[in-house]
N, C-alpha and C positions, 0 to 999 in steps of 0.2 A: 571302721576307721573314724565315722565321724563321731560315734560314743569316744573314743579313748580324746578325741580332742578337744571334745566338751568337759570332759570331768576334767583331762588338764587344763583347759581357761580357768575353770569352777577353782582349780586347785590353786592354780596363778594367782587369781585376784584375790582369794583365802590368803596366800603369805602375802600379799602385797599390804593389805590392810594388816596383816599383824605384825608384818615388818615395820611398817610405819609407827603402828601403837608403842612396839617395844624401844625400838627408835627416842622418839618424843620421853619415853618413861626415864631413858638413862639422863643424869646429870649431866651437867659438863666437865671438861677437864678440867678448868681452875677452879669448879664448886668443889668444895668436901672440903676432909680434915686437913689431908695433904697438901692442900696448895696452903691454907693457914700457918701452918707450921714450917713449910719451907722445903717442903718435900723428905724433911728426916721423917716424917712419918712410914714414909710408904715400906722401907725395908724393914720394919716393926710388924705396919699388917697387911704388908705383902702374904703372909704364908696363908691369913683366914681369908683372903678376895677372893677365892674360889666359892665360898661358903655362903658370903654375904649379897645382901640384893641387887651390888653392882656386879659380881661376879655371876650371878642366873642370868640378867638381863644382858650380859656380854657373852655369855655363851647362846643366850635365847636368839640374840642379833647373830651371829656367825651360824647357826642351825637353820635361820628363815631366811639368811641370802645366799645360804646354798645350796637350800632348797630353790628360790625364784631362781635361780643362774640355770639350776637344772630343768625346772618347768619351762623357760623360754629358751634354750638350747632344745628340750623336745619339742616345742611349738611348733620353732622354725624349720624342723626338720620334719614334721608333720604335713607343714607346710607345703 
């Protein structure tokens, strides 16, 4: 029991730290094209934002905080 709870901290603070990095890497909302243009842009490249580097870094962020959600759901249940 206390190996499985050490590699989950180990694993914990692994996404915590890349959660944070991926975090910090995304823009903000009124940086980019779309807030320049008035947000007509967005239903243009809506269909490639999957493809592009704001769309890896948003699906990077929703894969690393539900990963930690789970990590500290088992922690405390370890607990």
């Amino acid at each position: 029991m206390d190996a499985l709870k050490i590699a989950a901290t180990i694993l914990l603070v692994l996404f915590e730290l890349f959660l944070i990095i991926v975090v910090l890497l995304q823009s903000g909302k009124s940086a980019g094209l779309s807030a320049s243009l008035g947000g007509g842009s967005e239903t243009f490249f809506g269909k490639n934002k999957a493809r592009s580097l704001e769309g890896r870094l948003q699906r990077l962020t929703t894969i690393s905080a539900a990963g930690f959600i789970i990590l500290s759901i088992l922690l405390a249940i370890l607990s």
